[in-house]
N, C-alpha and C positions, 0 to 999 in steps of 0.2 A: 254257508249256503249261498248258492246264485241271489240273483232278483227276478226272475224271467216267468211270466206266469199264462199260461194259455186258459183262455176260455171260450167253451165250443157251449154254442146255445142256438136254436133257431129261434127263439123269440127275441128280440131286435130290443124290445125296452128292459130285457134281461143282462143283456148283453153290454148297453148301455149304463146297466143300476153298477156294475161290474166297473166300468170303464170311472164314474164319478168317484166313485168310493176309491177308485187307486190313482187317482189322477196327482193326490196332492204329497204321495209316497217317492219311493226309488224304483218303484218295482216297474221292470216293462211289460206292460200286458198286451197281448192281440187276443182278439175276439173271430173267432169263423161263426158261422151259422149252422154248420154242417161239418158230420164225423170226417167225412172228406176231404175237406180241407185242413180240418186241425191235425189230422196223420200224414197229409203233406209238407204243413208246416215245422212239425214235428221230425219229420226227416233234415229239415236243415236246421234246425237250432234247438239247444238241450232248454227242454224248462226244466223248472224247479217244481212249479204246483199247477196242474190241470183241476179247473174245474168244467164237470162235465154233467150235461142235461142228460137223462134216459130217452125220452119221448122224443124222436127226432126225425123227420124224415127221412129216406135213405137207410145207409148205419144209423142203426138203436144206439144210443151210452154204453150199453153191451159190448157188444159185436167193436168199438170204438175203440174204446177199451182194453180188448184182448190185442187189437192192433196195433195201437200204443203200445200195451205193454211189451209187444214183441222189439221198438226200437229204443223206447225209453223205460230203462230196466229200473229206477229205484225213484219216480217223480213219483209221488204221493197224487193221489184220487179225490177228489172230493166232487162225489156226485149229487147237483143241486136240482131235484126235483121235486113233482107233487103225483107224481106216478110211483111210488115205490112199492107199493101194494102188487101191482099190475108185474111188477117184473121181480118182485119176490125170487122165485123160482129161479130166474135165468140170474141173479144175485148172488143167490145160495152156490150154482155150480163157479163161478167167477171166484168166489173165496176157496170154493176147493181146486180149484186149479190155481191158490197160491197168491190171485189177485187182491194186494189190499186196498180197501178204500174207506171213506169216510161217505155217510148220507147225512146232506141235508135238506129239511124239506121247505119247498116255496109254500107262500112269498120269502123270501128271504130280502133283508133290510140293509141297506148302506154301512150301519156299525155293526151288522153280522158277517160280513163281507171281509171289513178290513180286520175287525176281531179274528177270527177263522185265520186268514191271510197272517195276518201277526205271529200268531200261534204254529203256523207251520213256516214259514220265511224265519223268524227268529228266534223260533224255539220257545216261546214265551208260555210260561205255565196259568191255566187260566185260574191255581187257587189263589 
């Protein structure tokens, strides 16, 4: 597996708990703020693991998502929110059209971060 890890978040100390936790790794991480940007980025360089908000202005995590999935066919999901109730529903059709992903809910914490990260970048079994 790459190192290359995208995280699309509008909240900026989100974004940042992301950036400390991987700083002292191999992994390269970019942060956007918006679905927008992370599927442009995403057009010029393969990640390995997106982590992604629902709640966002603009493109939802949703809607982000299906977009992603259409350039980057096998990066794993992990959607790090505190909205997961709210988008239930729009969740539910995302898995039956084949979407997989991982939820996590905020706050989420610096060793939940790289734990997660570890376990998908290296395969690492958490028993």
């Amino acid at each position: 597996m790459g190192n290359r890890i995208l995280v699309i978040d509008d909240n900026e100390s989100v974004r940042k708990s992301f950036e400390m936790a991987l700083e002292s790794t191999d992994y390269e991480v970019d942060t956007v703020e918006s679905g927008e940007k992370g599927i442009e980025l995403a057009k010029g360089k393969k990640y390995d693991l997106i982590y992604l908000d629902l709640n966002m202005p603009g493109l939802n995590g949703v809607e982000t998502m299906r977009k992603l999935k259409m350039t980057t066919n096998d990066v794993p999901f992990y959607i790090v929110t505190a909205f997961h109730e709210e988008y239930a529903d729009r969740l539910k059709e995302v898995e039956e059209e084949g979407i997989i992903f991982q939820l996590l809910r905020k706050p989420i914490g610096i060793e939940q971060i790289l734990r997660y990260t570890k376990i998908v970048m290296e395969g690492i079994n958490e028993n």
